[in-house]
C-alpha positions as CSV (number, residue, x, y, z in Angstrom):
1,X,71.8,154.4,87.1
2,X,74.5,155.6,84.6
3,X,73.2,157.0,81.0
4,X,72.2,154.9,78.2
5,X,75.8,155.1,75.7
6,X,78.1,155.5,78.8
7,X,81.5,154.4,77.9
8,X,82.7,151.2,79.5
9,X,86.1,151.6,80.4
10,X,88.4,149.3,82.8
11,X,91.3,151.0,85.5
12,X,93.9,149.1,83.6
13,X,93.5,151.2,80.4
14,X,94.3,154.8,79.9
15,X,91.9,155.7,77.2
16,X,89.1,158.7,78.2
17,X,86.4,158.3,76.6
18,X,84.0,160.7,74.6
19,X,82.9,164.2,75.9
20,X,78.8,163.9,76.5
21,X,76.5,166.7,75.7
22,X,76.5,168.8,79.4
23,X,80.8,168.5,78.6
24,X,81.3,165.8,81.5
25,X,82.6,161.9,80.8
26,X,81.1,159.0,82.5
27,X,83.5,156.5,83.6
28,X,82.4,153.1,84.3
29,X,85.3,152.4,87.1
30,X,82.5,154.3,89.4
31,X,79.4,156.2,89.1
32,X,81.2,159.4,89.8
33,X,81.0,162.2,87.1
34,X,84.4,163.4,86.2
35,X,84.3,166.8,84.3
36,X,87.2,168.0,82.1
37,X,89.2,169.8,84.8
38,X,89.1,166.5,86.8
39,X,90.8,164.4,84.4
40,X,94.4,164.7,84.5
41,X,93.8,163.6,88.6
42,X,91.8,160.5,86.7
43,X,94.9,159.8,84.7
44,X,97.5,159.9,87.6
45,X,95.7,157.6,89.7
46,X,95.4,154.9,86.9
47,X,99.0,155.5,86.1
48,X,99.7,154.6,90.2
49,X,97.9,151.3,89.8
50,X,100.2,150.5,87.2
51,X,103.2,148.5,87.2
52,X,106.9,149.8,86.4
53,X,107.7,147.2,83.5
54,X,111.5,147.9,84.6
55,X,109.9,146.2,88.3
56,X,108.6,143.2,87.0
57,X,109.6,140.0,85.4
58,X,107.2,140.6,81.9
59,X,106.5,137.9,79.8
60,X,108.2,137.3,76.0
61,X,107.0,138.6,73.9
62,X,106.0,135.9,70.7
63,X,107.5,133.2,72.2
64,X,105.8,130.4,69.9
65,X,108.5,131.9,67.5
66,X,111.8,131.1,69.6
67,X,114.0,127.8,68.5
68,X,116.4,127.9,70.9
69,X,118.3,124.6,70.7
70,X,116.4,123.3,67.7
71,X,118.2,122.0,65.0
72,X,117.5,122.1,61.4
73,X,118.1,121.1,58.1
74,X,118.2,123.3,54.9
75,X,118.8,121.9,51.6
76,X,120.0,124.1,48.9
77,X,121.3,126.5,51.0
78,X,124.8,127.4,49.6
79,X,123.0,130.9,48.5
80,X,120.1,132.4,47.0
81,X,116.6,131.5,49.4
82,X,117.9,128.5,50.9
83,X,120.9,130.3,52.4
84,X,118.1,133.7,53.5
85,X,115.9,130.7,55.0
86,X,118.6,129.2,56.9
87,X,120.7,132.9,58.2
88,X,116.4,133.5,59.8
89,X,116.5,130.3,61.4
90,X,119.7,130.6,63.3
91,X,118.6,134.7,64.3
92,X,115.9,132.6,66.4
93,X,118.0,130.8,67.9
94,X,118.3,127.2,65.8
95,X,121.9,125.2,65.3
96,X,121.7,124.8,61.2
97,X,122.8,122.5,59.2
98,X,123.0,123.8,55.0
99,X,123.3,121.4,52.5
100,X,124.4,121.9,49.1
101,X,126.3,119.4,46.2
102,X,128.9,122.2,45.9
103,X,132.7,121.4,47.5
104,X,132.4,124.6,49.0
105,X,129.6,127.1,49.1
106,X,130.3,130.7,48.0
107,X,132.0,134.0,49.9
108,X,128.6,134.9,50.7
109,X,127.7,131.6,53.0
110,X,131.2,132.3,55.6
111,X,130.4,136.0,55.9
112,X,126.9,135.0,56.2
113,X,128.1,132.6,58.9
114,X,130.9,135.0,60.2
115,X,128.2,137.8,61.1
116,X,125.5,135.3,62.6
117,X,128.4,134.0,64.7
118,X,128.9,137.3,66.7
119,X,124.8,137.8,67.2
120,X,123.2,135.2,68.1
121,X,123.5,131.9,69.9
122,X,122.3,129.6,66.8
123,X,124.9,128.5,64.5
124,X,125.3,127.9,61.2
125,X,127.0,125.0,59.1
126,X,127.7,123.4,56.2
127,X,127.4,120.0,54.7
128,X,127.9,118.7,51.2
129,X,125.7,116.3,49.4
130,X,123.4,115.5,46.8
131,X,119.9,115.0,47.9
132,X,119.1,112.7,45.1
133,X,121.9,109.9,46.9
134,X,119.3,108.0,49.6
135,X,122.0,106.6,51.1
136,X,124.4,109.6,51.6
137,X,121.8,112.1,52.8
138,X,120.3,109.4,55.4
139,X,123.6,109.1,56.9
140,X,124.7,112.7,56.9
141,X,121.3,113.7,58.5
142,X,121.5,110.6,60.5
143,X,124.8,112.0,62.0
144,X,123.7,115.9,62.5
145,X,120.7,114.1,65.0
146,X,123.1,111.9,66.8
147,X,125.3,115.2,67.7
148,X,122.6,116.8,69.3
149,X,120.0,113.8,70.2
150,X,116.8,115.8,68.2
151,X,116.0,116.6,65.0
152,X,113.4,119.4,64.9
153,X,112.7,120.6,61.2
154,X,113.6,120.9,57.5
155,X,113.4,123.4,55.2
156,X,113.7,121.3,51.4
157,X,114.8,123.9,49.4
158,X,117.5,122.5,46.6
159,X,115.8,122.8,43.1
160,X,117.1,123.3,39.7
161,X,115.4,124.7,36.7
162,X,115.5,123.8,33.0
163,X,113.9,126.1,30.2
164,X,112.9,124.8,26.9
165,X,109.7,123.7,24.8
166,X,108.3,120.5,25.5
167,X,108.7,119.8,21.9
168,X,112.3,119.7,22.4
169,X,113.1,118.9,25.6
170,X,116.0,116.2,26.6
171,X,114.7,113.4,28.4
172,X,117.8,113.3,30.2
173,X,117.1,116.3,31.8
174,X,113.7,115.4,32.4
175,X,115.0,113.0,34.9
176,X,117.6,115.2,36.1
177,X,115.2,118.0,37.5
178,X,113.0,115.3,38.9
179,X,115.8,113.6,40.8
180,X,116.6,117.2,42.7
181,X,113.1,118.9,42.6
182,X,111.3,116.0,43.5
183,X,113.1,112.5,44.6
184,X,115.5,114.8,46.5
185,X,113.2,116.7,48.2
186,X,111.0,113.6,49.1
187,X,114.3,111.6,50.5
188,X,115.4,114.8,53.0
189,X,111.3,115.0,54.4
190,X,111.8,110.9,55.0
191,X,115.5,111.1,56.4
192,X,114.6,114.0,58.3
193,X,111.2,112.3,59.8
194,X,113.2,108.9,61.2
195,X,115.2,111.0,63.3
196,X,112.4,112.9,64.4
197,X,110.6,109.6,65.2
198,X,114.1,108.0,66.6
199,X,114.8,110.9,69.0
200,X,110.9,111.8,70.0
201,X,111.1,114.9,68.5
202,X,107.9,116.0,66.7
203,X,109.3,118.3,64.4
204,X,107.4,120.8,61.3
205,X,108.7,120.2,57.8
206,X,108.3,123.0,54.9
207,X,108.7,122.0,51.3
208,X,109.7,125.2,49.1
209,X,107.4,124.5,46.4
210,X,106.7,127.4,43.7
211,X,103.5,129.3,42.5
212,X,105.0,127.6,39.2
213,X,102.9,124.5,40.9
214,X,100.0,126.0,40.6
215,X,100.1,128.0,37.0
216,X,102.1,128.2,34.0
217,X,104.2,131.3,34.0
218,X,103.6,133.5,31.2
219,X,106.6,133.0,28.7
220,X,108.5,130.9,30.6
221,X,108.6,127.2,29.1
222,X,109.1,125.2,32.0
223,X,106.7,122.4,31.9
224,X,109.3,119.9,33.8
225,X,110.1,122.6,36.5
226,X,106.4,123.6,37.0
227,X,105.3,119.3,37.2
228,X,108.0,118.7,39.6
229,X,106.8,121.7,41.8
230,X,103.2,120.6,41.5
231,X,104.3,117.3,42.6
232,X,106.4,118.8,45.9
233,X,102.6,120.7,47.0
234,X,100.7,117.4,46.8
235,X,103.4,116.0,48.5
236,X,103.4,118.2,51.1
237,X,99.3,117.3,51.8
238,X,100.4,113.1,51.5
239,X,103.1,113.4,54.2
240,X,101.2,115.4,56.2
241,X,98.5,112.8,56.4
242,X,100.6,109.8,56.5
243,X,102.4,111.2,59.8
244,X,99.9,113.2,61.5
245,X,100.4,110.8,64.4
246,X,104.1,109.4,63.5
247,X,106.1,110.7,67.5
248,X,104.0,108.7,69.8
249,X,100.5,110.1,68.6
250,X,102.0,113.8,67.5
251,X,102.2,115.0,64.6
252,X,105.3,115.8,62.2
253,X,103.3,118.7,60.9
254,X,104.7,119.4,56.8
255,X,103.4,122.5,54.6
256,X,104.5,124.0,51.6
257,X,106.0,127.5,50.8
258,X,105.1,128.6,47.5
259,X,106.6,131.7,46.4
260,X,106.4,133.9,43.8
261,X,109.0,135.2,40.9
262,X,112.3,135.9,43.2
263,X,115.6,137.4,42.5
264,X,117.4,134.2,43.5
265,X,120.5,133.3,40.8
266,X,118.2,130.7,39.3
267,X,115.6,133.7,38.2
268,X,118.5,135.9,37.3
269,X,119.8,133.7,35.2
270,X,116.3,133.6,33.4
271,X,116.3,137.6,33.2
272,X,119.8,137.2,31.6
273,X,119.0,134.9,28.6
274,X,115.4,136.5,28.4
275,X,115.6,139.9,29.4
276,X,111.8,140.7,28.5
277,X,110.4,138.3,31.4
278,X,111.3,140.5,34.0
279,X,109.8,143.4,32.6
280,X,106.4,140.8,31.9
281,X,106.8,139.1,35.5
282,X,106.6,142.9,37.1
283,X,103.5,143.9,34.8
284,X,101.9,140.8,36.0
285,X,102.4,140.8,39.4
286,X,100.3,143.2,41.9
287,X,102.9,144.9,43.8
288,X,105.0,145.8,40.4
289,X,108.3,143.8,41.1
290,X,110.1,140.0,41.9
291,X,110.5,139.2,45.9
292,X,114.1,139.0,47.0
293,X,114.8,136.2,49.0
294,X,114.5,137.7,52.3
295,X,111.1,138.3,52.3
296,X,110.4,134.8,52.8
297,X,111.9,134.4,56.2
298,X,109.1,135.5,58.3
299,X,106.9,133.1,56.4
300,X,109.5,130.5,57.4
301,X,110.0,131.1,60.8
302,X,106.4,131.0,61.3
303,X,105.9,127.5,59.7
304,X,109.0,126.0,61.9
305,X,108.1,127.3,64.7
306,X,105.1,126.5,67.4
307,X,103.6,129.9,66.4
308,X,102.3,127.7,63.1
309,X,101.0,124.7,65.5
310,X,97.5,123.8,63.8
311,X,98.8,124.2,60.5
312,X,99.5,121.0,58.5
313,X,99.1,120.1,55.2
314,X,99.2,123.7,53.7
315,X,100.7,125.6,51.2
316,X,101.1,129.3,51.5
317,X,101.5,130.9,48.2
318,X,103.7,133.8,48.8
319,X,103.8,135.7,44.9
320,X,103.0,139.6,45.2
321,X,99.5,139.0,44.0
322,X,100.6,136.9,40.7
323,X,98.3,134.4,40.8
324,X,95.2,136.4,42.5
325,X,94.2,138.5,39.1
């Protein structure tokens, strides 16, 4: 019988474990005593049982990340987040499709697509239209599924922000943000969703909410922006419900990404007119500073991909510690 405390320790491993009291270490491979001279023979012999990795066909590593031959749509992705979403989904291997209302999105998007191009087998595209037109996002999205027979997943990202007091705020632009932040984000989940269900693809959807859903920034008058962003996080949970079981008793699985303050042009544009927030936005916060956009893209990646497969009707608040004081 071996000592009470021996070590367990399987061939497969390489660790030696602790030196007993008489300066020997018991090894549970055997109930032979091996002393300290003996143990570079010990490690030799478990390094023979052990396979070359150059000799064998090893698994991938985090596969439930790969999209090879997915395809996706990213709203608002001209620039800023929508554009670092979509650049993370192609590196993984998805064909993506960025929509924006501009003619033509900035120098940044074609070197963006330019570099991707020579790296990876994804692609990257662009498409213009505004989200808030039912009819003209159902039949671009309608078109990007019938290239490649699937639709796998969305990333609703177009938003625009409007500051001022309640007191004095334009009910023209009330309607406005609403159309973008919130009809327009609701009409590319839907559009997306019928060719998920029309080409038995059961897809995930993420909804780029805000931590501006869940509190009122400190300074920042917003009310319209924070509502609309409040309303794309409960949407998130209703969609979720309403097609857990859409794709022939599978789910379209939708979650929300709420981030934090983020040097996207939208928030730099807030710095420039109010140059005091970002000095109050980095106080606030626990790590000190405002994200950049690419430190969203794991969080992304994760939620498309079948690495985030029992997640549904979530939102991951993403904010440096803003909201945890």
């Amino acid at each position: 019988m071996l000592p009470a405390g021996r070590t367990a320790l399987r061939a497969s491993r390489l660790a030696i474990p602790p030196l007993r009291s008489n300066g020997c270490r018991w090894l549970s491979t055997s109930s032979k005593l091996y002393t300290s001279h003996s143990l570079p023979k010990y490690r030799a012999a478990i390094q023979s049982r052990t396979p070359d990795p150059k000799t064998i066909d090893a698994p991938r590593r985090f596969r439930e990340f790969e999209l090879d031959g997915r395809v996706f749509i990213v709203t608002g992705a001209a620039g800023g987040l929508g554009l670092a979403l979509a650049e993370a989904l192609v590196e993984a291997g998805g064909y993506v499709y960025c929509l924006d209302r501009a003619i033509e999105p900035p120098a940044t998007f074609f070197e963006t697509q330019d570099q991707l191009a020579h790296h990876y087998k994804g692609s990257l595209q662009y498409r213009r239209v505004d989200v808030s037109d039912a009819k003209a996002l159902d039949s671009l999205i309608g078109g990007i599924a019938a290239e490649h027979n699937r639709m796998d997943g969305l990333v609703a990202a177009a938003g625009i922000q409007y500051i001022c007091k309640a007191l004095e705020y334009p009910p023209d632009k009330i309607t406005e943000m609403m159309n973008i932040n919130y009809k327009g984000v609701y009409l590319s989940a839907v559009s997306c969703a019928r060719q998920m269900i029309k080409y038995d693809t059961a897809g995930s959807i993420v909804l780029i909410g805000s931590m501006s859903g869940l509190i009122a920034n400190k300074q920042l008058f917003s009310s319209v922006y924070n509502s609309s962003k409040a309303a794309v996080i409960q949407l998130g949970r209703s969609l979720a419900m309403e097609w857990k079981e859409i794709v022939h008793g599978r789910p379209i699985r939708v979650n929300v990404l709420c981030p934090g303050n983020t040097m996207t042009p939208m928030v730099r544009k807030n710095i420039e007119d109010e140059p005091h927030l970002k000095q109050l936005w980095e106080r606030e916060n626990m790590l000190g500073r405002l994200a950049e956009p690419h430190e969203f893209r794991g969080a992304t990646l994760f939620m498309l991909s079948d690495a985030s497969s029992f997640m549904t009707g979530a939102h991951l608040v993403i904010d440096g510690g803003y909201t945890a004081w």
